[in-house]
N, C-alpha and C positions, 0 to 999 in steps of 0.2 A: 334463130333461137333454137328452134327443133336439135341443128346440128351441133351446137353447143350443148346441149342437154344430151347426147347422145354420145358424145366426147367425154362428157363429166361421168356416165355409168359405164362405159365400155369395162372390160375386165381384161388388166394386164395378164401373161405369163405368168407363173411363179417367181414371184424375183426377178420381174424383166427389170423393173426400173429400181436402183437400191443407193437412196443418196439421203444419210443422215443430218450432213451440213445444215438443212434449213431448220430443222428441229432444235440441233445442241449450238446453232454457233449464230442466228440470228438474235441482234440484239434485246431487242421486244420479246422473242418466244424462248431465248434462254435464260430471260429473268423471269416468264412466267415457270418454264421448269425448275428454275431455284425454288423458288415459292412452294412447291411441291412437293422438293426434297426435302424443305424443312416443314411442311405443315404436319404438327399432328391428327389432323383428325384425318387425316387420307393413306394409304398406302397403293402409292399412284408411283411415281419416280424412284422415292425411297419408303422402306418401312418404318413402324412406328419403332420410335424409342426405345419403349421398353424389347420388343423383339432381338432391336438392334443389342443390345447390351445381353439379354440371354446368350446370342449368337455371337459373339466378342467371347463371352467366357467357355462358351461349349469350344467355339475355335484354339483357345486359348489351351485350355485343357485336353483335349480331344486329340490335338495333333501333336500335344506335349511343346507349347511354343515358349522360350528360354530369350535372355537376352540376348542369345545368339544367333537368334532363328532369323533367316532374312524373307521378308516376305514382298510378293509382288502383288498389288490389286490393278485391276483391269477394268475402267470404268468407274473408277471412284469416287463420281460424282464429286458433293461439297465434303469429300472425306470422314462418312461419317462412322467409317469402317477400320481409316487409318489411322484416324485421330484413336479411336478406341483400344487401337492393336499399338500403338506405338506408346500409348501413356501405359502402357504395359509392359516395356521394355524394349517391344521388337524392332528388329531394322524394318522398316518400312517403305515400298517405294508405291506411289498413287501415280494413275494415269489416266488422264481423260482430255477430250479436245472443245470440251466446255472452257472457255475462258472466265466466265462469270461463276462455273462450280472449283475449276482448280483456284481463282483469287482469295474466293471464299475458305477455303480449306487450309489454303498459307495462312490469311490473318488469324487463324481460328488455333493452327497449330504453334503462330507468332504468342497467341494469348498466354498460352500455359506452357509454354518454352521447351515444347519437343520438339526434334530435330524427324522432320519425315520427307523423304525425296521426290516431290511433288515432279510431273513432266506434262507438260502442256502438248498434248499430241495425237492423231489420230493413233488406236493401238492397232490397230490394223500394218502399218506402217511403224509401229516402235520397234529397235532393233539394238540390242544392247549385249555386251560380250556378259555381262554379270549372269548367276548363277543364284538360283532361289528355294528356300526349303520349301514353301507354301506359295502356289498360285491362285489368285482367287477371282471369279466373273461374276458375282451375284446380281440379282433383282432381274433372272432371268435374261438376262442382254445377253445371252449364247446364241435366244430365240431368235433376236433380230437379225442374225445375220444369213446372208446366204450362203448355201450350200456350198460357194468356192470359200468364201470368207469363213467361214466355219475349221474347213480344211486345215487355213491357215495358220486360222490362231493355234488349233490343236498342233500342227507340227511347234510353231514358236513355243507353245506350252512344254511341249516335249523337250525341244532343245534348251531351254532356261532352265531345267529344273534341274536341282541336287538328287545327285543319287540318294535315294531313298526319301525322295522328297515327295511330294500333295501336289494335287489339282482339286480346287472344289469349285462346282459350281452346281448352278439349280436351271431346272426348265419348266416349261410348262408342259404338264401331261398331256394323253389323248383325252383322260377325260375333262380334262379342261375342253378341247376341241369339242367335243360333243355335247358341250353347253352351248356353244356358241350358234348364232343364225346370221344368216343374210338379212339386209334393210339396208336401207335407204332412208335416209335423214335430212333435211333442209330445213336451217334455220337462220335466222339476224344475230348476228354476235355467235355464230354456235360456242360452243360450251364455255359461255360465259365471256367474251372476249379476250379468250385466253392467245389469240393467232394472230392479232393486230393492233396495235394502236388507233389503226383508223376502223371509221366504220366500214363494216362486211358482210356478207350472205357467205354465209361457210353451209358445204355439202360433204355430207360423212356418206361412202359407201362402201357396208362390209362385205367383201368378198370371201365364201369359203371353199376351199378346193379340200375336198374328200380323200383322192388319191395319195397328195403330197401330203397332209397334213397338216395346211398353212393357211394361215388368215389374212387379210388384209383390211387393215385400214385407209380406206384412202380420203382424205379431207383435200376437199377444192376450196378454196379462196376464192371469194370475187370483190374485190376492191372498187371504189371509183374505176380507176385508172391501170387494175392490172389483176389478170388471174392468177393463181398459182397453186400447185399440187403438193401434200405430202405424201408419202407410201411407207405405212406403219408396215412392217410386215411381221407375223409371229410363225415362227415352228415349231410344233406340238411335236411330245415323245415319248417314248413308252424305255424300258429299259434296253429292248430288244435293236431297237432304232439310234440309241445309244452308241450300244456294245457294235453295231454298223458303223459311226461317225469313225469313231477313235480306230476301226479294223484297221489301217494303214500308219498308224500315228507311233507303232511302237509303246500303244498303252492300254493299260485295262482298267475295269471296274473293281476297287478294290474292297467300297463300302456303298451302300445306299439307304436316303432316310429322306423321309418327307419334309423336310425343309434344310435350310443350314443353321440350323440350331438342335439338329441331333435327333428332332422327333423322329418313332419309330417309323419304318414304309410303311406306306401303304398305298395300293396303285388306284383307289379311292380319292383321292387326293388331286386337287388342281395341280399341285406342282411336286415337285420332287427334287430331289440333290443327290448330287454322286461326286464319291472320292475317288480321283483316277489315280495310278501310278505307273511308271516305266514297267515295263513287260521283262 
């Protein structure tokens, strides 16, 4: 027991271990994260409603978006981004490797009979000759990724884009990071039986690394019949740590605001957004 217990706190590397699958594509936990993208009283997977539609029109307006505008979203969940940008004329393309968030966003886009280019895929791995006025990563999923995967998406960002075309996306700041603590958590069912079907002893322990700027969630499962690990991981950023990502990407900062719905900066703020564009 001891060494099971000792196994379950250990503290990975930065991004030693980086495998989303079990989160977005297991049956059971990616219908409990649908549940989340549509509940309103949370802004946990997706945000609320009304946010989402300020931020629809600020996008709308803001980047001057036309029937003609072709836009890519990157993670778009149950679409509730695309749905909103496309009943507004735009070409639209969603991508995500949620199966239960892109079905939902077909039927949903089937309902009121817009045409949006849904792609069932990891984006990591999507690779497409087409070309995009508007690139978009919201609800902070830039943070998830590691340092290699970050690189990546920024160059594909880079190479998809029209001349004179947007990157927006949001992160979470330092001072977000600087709210955050270490603990250790052990519970029956932890957070509500959101991880299982079956009964379980789920163990959350948050790891924060000072240096890198990075948190970790790590959630153990213990089943009857079988353990199992997730490794949430976040990167916090400041603008400075930014305007570092993209140095190699052929892009720059060309606007920044505390959220993607236009509010003013301020580095006050858990999170932040910024408009990239080709150098």
């Amino acid at each position: 027991m001891f060494s099971h217990l000792e196994k379950i706190n250990q503290r990975p590397e930065p991004f030693e271990i980086c495998d989303a699958e079990i989160l977005w594509n297991t049956p059971f936990i990616s219908k409990s994260m649908l549940n989340y993208h549509l509940d309103e009283n949370v802004d946990i997977a997706s945000r609320k409603k009304v946010f989402i539609e300020k931020s629809i029109k600020w996008i709308m307006d803001f980047f001057s978006i036309t029937e003609k505008s072709k836009i890519c979203d990157f993670g778009c969940g149950p679409g509730l981004y695309t749905l909103g940008l496309a009943k507004r004329k735009a070409v639209v393309t969603g991508i995500d490797f949620s199966k239960n968030s892109i079905d939902y966003a077909m039927r949903e886009a089937d309902k009121i009979g817009v045409q949006i280019n849904y792609v069932l895929n990891n984006y990591l791995n999507y690779e497409t000759s087409e070309k995009f006025d508007l690139i978009t990563m919201i609800m902070c999923d830039f943070c998830a990724l590691s340092p290699e995967q970050r690189q990546k998406m920024l160059s594909k960002f880079s190479n998809m884009l029209n001349d004179g075309g947007s990157i927006l996306l949001d992160v979470y700041s330092i001072n977000a990071f600087n709210k955050r603590n270490e603990t250790s958590i052990y519970e029956h069912q932890l957070e509500n039986g959101f991880w299982s079907e079956n009964d379980y002893y789920g163990f959350l322990n948050i790891f924060k690394y000072p240096v890198e700027k990075v948190i970790l969630d790590q959630f153990t499962i213990v089943e009857k019949h079988k353990t199992w690990q997730v490794f949430n991981w976040l990167q916090y950023f400041n603008l400075e740590s930014i305007a570092n990502e993209i140095d190699n990407c052929n892009l720059m900062i060309s606007d920044r605001f505390s959220d993607v719905a236009g509010t003013q900066y301020s580095e006050l703020e858990d999170e932040f957004a910024v408009v990239l564009k080709k150098r």
